[in-house]
C-alpha positions in Angstrom: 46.4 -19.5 -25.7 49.9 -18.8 -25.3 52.4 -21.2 -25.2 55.8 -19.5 -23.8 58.7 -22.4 -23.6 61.6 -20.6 -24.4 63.4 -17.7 -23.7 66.7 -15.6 -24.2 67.8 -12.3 -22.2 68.8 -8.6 -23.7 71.1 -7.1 -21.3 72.0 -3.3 -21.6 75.4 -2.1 -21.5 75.6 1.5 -19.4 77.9 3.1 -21.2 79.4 6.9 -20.5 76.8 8.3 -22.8 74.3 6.5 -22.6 72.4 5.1 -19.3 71.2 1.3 -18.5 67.5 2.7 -18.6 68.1 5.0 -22.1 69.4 1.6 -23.3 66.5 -0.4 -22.3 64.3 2.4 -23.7 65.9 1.7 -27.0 65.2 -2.1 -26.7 61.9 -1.8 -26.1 61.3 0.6 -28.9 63.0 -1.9 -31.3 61.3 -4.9 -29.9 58.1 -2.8 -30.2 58.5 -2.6 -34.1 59.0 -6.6 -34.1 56.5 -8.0 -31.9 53.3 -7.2 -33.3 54.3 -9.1 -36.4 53.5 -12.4 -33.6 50.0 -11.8 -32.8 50.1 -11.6 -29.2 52.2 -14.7 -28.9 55.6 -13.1 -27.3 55.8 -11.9 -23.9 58.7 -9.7 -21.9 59.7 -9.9 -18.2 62.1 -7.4 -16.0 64.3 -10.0 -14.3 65.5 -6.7 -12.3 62.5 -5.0 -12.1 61.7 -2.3 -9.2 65.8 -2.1 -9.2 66.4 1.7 -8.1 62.7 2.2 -9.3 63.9 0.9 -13.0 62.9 -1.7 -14.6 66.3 -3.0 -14.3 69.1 -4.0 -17.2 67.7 -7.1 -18.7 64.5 -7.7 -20.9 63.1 -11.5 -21.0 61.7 -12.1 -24.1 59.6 -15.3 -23.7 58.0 -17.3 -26.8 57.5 -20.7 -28.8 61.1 -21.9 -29.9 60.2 -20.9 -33.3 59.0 -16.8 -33.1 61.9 -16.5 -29.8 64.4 -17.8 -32.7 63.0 -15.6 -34.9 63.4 -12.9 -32.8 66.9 -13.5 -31.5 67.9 -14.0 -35.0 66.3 -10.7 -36.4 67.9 -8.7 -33.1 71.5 -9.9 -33.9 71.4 -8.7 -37.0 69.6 -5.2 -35.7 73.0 -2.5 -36.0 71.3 0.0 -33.2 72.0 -2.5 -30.6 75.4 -3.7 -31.3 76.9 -1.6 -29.1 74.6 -1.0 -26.3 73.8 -4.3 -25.7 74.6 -8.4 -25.1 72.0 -10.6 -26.4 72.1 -14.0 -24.2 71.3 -17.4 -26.5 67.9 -19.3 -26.9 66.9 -21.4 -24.0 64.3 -23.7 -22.3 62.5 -22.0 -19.6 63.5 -23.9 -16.7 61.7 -26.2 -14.5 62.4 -24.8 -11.5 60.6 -21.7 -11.6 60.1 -18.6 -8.5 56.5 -18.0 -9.2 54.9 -16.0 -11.9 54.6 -12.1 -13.0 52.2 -10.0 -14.9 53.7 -7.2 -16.4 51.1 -4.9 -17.3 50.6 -1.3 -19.0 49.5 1.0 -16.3 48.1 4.3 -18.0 48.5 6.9 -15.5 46.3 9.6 -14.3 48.1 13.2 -14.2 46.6 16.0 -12.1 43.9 17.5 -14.8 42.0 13.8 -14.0 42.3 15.1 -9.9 40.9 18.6 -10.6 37.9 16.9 -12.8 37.3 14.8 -10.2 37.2 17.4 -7.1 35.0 19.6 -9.4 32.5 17.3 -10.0 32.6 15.7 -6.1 32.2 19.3 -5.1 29.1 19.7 -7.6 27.7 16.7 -5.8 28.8 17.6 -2.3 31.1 14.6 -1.8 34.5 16.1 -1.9 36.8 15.9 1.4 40.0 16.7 2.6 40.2 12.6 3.1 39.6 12.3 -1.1 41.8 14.6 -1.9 44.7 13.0 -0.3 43.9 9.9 -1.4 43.7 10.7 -4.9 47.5 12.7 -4.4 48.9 9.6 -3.0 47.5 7.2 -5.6 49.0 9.6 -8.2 52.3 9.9 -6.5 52.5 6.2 -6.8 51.9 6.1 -9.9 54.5 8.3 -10.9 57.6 6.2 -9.4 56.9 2.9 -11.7 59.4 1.9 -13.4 59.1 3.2 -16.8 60.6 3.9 -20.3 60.6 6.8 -22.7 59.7 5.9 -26.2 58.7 8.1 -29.5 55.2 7.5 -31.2 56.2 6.4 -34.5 53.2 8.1 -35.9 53.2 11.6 -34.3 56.9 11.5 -33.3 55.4 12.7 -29.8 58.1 11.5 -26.9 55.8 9.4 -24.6 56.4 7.3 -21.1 55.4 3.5 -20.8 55.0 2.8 -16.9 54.9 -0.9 -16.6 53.5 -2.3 -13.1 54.5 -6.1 -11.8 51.7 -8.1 -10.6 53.4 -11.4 -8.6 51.2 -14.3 -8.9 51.4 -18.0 -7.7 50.0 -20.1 -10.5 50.8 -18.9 -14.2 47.8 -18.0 -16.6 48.0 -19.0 -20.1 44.6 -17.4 -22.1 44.4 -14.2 -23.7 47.0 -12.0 -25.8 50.1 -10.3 -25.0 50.1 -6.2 -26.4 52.7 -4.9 -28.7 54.8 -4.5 -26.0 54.8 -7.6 -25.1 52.9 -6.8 -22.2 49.5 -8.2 -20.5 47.1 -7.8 -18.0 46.4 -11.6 -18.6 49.1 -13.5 -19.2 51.9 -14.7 -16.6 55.2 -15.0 -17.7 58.0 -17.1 -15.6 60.1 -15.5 -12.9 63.3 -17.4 -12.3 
């Protein structure tokens, strides 16, 4: 069960060489290295999420008072983010909340998966024109999630995390955040 009751905000800083998503792509590969060390206790939320098809310029990083201390602490002492970005103070989530989120990994589905697909259809005499395009539009909404580009630690292989928001009314509290922080799960406030 996860108990989120406090919170503080990461906001990037654009600067002329670097962009407000590079920075955020940098946050999350820092915060990536930390979280797992919670056990699926610490959640993240895009405050400006869908913002020109970005996940905006703020990370939420929601938690117990404890771990979200731990946490703030540990990132204003982190050097590679001096710079780049302002890290907003421990708070209460507040009372007065605009509904809930999921923010959730979406793994996408490139083109080879499309050509599988209307290969084995064909072999079974189910493909159509109607398929097809149904399978192209799926994929080419996939493709404009927000998203950032992080490096495998253990291939060094550059990679892209697509993250999808799921609105709900009523938060959920059961189950595990990932080591992103993310969950398919697991509300976190939207205020």
């Amino acid at each position: 069960m996860s108990e989120l009751s406090h919170y503080f905000d990461i906001k990037a800083i654009p600067q002329a060489d670097i962009t407000q998503s590079e920075v955020i792509s940098h946050i999350m590969q820092l915060l990536h290295q930390i979280l797992p060390q919670f056990n699926g206790k610490i959640g993240l939320g895009f405050p400006a999420y869908g913002q020109q098809k970005t996940l905006g310029g703020i990370i939420r990083v929601f938690g117990s008072e404890k771990n979200i201390s731990v946490i703030h602490q540990e990132l204003l002492q982190s050097n590679s983010m001096k710079d780049y970005a302002l890290i907003g103070p421990v708070s209460s989530i507040p009372e007065k909340l605009n509904g809930y989120a999921y923010f959730k990994r979406l793994h996408q589905k490139g083109a080879s998966q499309i050509r599988r697909s209307q290969k084995r259809l064909t072999e079974q005499g189910k493909w159509s024109d109607d398929i097809a395009d149904n399978m192209l539009v799926k994929h080419m909404k996939q493709k404009n999630l927000p998203h950032v580009h992080l490096k495998s630690s253990s291939t060094g292989q550059n990679w892209i995390l697509q993250i999808q928001q799921q609105l709900s009314n009523q938060p959920r509290s059961e189950g595990e955040f990932n080591s992103f922080g993310l969950s398919k799960q697991l509300t976190v406030p939207l205020f």
